[in-house]
C-alpha positions in Angstrom: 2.2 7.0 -61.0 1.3 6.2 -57.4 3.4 8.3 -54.5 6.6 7.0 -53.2 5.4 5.6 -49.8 7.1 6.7 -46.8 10.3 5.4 -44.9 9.0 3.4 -41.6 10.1 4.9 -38.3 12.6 2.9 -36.5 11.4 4.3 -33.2 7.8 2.2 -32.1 6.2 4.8 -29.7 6.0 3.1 -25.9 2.6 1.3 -25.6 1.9 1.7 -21.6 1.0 -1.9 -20.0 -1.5 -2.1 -17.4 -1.2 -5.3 -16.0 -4.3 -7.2 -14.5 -4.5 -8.8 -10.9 -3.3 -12.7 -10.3 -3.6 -14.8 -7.3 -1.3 -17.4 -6.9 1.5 -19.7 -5.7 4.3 -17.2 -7.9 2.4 -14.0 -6.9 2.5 -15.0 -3.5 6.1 -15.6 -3.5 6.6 -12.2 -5.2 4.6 -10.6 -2.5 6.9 -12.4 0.2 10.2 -11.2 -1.4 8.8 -7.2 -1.9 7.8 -6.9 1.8 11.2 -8.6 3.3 13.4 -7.0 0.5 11.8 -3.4 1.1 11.6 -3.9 5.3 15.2 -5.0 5.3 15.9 -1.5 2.9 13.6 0.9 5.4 14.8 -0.5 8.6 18.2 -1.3 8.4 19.5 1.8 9.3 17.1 2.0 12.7 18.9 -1.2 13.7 21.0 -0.1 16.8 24.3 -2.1 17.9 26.5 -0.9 21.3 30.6 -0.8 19.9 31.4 1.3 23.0 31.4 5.0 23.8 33.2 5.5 21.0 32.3 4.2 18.2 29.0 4.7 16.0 26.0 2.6 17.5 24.2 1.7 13.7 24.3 -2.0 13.1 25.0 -0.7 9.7 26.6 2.3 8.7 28.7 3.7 6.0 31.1 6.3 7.8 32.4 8.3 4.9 33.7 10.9 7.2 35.8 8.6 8.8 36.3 6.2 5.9 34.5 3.1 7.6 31.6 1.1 7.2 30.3 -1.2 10.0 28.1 -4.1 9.5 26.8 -5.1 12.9 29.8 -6.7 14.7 32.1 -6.1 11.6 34.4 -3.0 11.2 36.1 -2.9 7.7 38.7 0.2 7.1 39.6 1.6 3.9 42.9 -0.8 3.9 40.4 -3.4 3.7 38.7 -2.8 1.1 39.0 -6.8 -0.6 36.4 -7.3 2.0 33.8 -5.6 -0.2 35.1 -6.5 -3.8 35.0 -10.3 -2.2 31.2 -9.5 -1.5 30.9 -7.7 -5.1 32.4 -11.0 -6.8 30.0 -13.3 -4.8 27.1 -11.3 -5.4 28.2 -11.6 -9.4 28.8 -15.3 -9.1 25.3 -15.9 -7.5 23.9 -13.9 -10.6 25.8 -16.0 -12.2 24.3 -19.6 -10.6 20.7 -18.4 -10.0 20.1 -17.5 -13.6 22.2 -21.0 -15.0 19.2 -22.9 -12.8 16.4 -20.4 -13.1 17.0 -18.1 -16.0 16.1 -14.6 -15.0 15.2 -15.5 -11.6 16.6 -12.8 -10.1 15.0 -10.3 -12.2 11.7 -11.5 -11.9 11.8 -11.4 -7.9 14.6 -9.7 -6.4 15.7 -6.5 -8.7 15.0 -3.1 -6.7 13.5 -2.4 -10.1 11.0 -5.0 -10.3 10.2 -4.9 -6.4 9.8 -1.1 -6.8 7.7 -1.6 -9.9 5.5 -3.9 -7.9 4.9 -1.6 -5.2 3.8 1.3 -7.7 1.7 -0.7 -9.5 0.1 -2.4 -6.3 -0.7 1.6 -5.4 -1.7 2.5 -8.8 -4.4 -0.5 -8.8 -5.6 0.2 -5.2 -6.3 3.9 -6.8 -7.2 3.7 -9.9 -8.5 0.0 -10.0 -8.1 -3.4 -11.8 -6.6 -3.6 -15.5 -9.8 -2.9 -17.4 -10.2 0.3 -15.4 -6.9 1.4 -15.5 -7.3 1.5 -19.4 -10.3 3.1 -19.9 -8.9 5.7 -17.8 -5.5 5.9 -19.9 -7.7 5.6 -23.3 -10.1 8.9 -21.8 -8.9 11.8 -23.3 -10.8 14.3 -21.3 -9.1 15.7 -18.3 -11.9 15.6 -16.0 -12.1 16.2 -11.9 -12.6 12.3 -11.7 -9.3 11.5 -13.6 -7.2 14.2 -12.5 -7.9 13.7 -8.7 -7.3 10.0 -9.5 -3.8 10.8 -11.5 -2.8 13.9 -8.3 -3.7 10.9 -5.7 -1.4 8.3 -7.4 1.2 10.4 -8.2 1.2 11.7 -4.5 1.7 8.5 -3.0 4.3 7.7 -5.7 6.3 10.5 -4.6 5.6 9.7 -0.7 7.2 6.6 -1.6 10.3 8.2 -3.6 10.9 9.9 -0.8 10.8 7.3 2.0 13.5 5.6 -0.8 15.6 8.6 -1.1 15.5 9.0 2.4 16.0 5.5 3.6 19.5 5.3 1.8 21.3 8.6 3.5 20.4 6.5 6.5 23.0 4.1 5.8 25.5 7.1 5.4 24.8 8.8 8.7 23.5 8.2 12.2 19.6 7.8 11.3 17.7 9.4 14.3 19.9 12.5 14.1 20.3 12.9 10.1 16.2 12.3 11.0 15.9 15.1 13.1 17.9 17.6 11.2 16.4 17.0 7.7 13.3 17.7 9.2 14.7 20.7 10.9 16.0 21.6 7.8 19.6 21.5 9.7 21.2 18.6 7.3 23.9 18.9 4.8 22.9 20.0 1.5 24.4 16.5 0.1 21.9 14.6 1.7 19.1 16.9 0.8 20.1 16.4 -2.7 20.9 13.0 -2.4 17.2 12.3 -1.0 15.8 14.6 -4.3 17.6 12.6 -6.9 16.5 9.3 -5.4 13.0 10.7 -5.2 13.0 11.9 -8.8 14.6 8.6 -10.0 12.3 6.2 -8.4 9.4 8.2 -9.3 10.0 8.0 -13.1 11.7 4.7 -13.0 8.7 2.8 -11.2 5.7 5.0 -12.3 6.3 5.5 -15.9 9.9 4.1 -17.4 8.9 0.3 -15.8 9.3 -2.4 -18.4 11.5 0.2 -20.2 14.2 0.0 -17.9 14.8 -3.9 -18.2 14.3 -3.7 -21.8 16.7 -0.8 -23.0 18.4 0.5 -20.3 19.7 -2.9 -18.0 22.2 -4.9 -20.1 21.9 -8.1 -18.2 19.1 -9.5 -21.1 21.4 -9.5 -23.5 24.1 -11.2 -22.1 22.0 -13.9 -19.7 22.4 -16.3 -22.8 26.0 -17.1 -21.5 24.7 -18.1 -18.6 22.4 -20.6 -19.6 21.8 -24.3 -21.7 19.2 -26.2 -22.4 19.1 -27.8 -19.0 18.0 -24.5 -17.5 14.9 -24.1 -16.0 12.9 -21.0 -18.1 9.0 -20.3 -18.2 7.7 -21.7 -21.4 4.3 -22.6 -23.1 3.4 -26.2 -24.1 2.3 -25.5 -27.5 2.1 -29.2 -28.1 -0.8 -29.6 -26.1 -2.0 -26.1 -26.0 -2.4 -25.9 -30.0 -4.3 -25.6 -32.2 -5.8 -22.7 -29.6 -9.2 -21.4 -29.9 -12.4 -19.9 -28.2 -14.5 -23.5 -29.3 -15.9 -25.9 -27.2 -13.5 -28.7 -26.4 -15.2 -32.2 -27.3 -13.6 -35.5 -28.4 -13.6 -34.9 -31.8 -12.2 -31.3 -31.8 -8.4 -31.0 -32.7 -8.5 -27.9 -30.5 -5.5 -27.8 -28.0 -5.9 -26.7 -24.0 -5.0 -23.0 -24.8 -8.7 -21.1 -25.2 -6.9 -18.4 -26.7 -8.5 -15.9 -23.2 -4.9 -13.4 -23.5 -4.8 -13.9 -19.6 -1.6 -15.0 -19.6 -0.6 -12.1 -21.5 -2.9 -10.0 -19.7 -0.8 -10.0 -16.5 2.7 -9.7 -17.9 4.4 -6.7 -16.2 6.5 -6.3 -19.6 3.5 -7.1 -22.4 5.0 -10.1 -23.9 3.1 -12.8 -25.4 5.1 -16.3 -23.5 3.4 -18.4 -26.0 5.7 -16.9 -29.2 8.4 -19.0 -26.9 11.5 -17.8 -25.6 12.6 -13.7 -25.4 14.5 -11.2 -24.6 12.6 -9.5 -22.7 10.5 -12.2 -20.2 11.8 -11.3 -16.6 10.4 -15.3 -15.7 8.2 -13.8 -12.7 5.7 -16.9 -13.7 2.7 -14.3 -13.1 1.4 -16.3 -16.2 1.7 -19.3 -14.7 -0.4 -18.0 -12.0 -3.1 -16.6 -14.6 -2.6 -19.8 -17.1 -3.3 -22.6 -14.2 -6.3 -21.0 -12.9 -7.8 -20.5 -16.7 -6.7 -24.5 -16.1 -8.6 -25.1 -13.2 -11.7 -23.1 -14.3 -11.9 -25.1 -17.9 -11.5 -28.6 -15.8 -7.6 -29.2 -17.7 -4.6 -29.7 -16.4 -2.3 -27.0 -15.0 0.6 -26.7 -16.3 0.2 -25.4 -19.8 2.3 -22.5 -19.0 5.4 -23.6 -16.4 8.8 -24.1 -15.7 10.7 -26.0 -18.2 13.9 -27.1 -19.7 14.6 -27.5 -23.5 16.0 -30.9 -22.7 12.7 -32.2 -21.5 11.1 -30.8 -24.7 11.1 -34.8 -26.1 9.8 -36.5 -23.5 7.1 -33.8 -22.8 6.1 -34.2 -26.4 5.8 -37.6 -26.1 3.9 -37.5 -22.6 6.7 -38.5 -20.5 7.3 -37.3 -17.2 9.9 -34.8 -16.8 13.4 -35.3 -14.9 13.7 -34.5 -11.4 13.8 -31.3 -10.9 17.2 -31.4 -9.1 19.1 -33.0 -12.2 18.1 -29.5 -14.0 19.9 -27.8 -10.9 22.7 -29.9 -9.8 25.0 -30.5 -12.9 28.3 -29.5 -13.9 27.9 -25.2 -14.8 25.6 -24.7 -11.6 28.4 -26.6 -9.4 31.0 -25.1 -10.8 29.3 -21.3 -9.7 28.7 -22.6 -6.2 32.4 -24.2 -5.8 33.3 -20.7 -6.8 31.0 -18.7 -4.8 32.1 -20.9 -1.8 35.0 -20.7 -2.1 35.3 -16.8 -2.0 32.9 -16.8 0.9 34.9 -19.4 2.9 38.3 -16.8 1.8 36.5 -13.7 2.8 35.5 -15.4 6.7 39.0 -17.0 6.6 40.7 -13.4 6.3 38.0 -11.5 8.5 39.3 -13.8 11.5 42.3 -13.5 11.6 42.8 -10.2 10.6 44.7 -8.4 14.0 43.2 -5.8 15.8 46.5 -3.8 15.1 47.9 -2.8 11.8 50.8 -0.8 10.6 52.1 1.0 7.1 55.2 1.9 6.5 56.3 4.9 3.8 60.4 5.8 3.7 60.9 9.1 3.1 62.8 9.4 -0.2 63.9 13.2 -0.3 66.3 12.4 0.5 66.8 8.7 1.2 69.2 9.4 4.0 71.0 12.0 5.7 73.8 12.0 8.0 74.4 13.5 11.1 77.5 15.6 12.6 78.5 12.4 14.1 78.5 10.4 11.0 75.8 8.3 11.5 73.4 7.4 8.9 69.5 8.3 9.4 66.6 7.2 7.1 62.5 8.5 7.9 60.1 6.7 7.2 56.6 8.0 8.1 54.2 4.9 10.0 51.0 4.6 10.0 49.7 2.8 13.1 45.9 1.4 13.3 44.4 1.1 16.6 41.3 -1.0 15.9 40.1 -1.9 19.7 37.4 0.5 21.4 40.3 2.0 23.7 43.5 3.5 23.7 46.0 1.3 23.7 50.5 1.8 23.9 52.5 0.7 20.9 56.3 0.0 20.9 57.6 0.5 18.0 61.0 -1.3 17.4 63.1 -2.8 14.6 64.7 -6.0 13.0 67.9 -5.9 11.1 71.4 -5.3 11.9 72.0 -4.9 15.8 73.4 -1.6 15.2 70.0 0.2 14.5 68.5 2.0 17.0 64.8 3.3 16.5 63.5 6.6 17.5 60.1 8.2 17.4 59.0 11.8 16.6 58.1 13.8 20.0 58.3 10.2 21.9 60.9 10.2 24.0 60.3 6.9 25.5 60.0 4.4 21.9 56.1 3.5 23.0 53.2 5.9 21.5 49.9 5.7 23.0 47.1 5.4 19.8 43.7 6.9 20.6 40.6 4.3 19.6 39.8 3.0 16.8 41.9 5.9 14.6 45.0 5.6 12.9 48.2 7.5 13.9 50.8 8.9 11.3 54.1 8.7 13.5 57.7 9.7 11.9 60.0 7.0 12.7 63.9 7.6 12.4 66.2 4.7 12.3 69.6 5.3 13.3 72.9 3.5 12.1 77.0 4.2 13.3 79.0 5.6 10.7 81.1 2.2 11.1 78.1 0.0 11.3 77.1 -2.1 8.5 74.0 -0.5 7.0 75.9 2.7 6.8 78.3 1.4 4.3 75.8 -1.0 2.6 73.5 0.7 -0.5 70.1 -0.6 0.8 69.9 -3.4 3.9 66.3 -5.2 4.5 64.7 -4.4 8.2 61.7 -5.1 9.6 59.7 -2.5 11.5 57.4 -4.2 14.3 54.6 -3.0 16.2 53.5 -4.7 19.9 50.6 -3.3 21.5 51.7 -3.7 25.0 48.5 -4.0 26.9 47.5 -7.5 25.7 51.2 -8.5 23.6 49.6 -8.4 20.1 52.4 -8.0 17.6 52.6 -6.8 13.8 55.1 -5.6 11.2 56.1 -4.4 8.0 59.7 -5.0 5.8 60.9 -2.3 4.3 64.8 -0.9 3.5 67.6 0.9 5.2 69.4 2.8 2.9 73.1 3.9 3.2 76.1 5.6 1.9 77.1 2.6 -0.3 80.0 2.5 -2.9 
């Protein structure tokens, strides 16, 4: 009676990829986008811009202590806060475009994941060397003074790099040369110290060893990309009808080989170990680094490139039958890809129409509803309501506060005699308001009575307001 044989594991052990070195037009482009998305990250926050003597000069800063974030000439305050879910919603709807033209386009070139990735793997190679040495290495189970300084030195420079990370984003939340100074003087607040660690930690395990793990498992955007695209989007695919049958033989008239010679070079330099010529899945990122390695197998075999390459499913028929492909733009321009960028625009052109002509004054107005009114010895009726007036202009500037509504309501301010209350720079102000009625006047008699509280900032005649209610005696 033979033994029962045992359950298979559901859980394949990880099988580390080393990928080998490509040259070419996709690679090159990859190396473009790392170096401007990581110098834009790094320097940002060393960018200086004059606001005045009192403001922050950081072209871009997130000012959590005073609840603002400044983008170069742009001041946004917490009230404003449709400003940055406008920017989240067109940053989803261009996700949304880029991967109905280009699949996973975004992915493959522009995730902090993949650019990070790239960077570790660029210092891992320069360390360690090319592919083939990178294994033997990894397949060497002796821990010997060669491959533990080797395995020290890369992990160094990872963390160096983790670091720099870590450190480069509590920059944005602080001036930079002085949260510089007093880090290294050991004089900063234990939130950016721990800030910096966690980034440092997190970059070092999600670039040196989780890698193709992370868009595999842990990102969710592969499994729901397929909403996103049709057949007229543009994906890295293989031409198995003219790269099969593939094989290692010599190609002469009579052989019924196809192009492909079988070399693995495609799969080879795949940062997530996929095989593209199995077709279509989940986890291709479409970086085209095997378009890189596939054309110059081409090149080197005297066939044509393009074995590997960009492709739609609706040219499938006419490549098959060795027709040319359609222009590239009809893949791009049709009816889902429009439809993104009608929407994107038209969110953009909403977010610049509201950025000008927001004012440079603001006001909020909160009654005070314990009680909703009270009245004085001489009968009159008084309601509070607490106002909150912005000041967004680099100086201090005098506000009159007045009121619109019956002609029997007379405003007066908290500690300001005079109606007008001077608001420091850039701050908002929390004045008490009171608003006044006669015991015979209208509003006094009435339940509730619509006003309008206005704000005029007398220096330069700007004007805003806010309707609220005037509550009374009533019936």
């Amino acid at each position: 009676m033979n033994d029962p044989q045992p359950a298979p594991s559901l859980y394949a052990a990880r099988e580390p990829i080393f990928p080998r070195r490509v040259s070419g037009t996709f690679r090159n482009l990859k190396w473009i986008i790392l170096a401007v998305t990581l110098g834009i990250y790094y320097l940002t926050p060393w960018i200086r811009w004059d606001r005045g003597p009192s403001l922050p000069d950081q072209a871009v800063l997130l000012d959590m202590a005073n609840r603002r974030f400044y983008f170069f000439w742009i001041e946004i305050w917490p009230h404003e806060f449709y400003f940055v879910a406008g920017l989240l919603i067109m940053a989803g709807l261009g996700l949304f475009l880029f991967t109905s033209a280009l699949g996973r386009v975004w992915c493959g070139y522009a995730c902090p994941q993949t650019v990070w990735t790239d960077l570790f793997i660029l210092v891992e190679r320069w360390i360690e060397g090319d592919r083939n040495a990178r294994l033997r290495l990894h397949r060497q189970k002796k821990m010997d003074l060669r491959k533990a300084r080797l395995r020290l030195t890369k992990w160094v420079v990872w963390l160096l790099i983790g670091l720099a990370t870590g450190g480069a984003w509590v920059f944005y939340f602080a001036d930079a040369p002085t949260l510089a100074r007093d880090l290294i003087t050991g004089q900063a607040h234990p939130i950016a110290y721990t800030t910096m660690a966690i980034l440092t930690a997190t970059t070092f395990f999600f670039g040196g060893f989780a890698r193709e793990q992370i868009c595999i498992y842990a990102c969710p955007w592969p499994r729901i990309q397929a909403a996103m695209m049709d057949e007229d989007t543009l994906v890295v695919g293989y031409r198995d009808w003219r790269g099969e049958p593939r094989g290692k033989g010599k190609r002469t008239a009579d052989s019924e080989l196809g192009d492909c010679i079988d070399c693995m070079a495609c799969v080879n330099v795949c940062p997530v170990g996929i095989d593209i010529r199995d077709g279509q899945q989940m986890e291709c990122i479409t970086c085209a680094l095997c378009i890189d390695a596939c054309d110059d197998m081409m090149e080197k075999i005297g066939k044509p490139r393009g074995l590997i390459d960009y492709m739609a499913l609706s040219d499938e028929a006419n490549a098959r039958a060795g027709k040319p492909p359609r222009n590239i733009w009809k893949h791009i321009l049709r009816p889902r890809t429009i439809m993104y960028t009608s929407l994107w625009s038209l969110v953009g052109v909403g977010l610049l129409f509201a950025l000008f002509i927001r004012s440079d004054i603001d006001l909020t107005v909160a009654p005070v509803r314990n009680p909703t009114f009270v009245t004085l010895s001489d009968g009159s009726i008084r309601n509070t309501y607490d106002v909150r007036l912005r000041n967004k202009h680099g100086d201090d500037r005098p506000f009159l506060v007045t009121v619109k509504g019956d002609p029997a309501m007379q405003v007066e301010l908290e500690g300001v005699p005079e109606g007008s209350v001077t608001v420091p720079a850039n701050t908002a102000l929390l004045q008490r308001v009171y608003i006044v009625t006669p015991k015979d006047a209208a509003p006094s008699a009435q339940a509730n009575t619509p006003v309008r509280i206005w704000v005029e900032d007398l220096t330069n005649g700007d004007r805003a307001h806010k309707d609220t209610t005037f509550n009374g005696r009533g019936n």
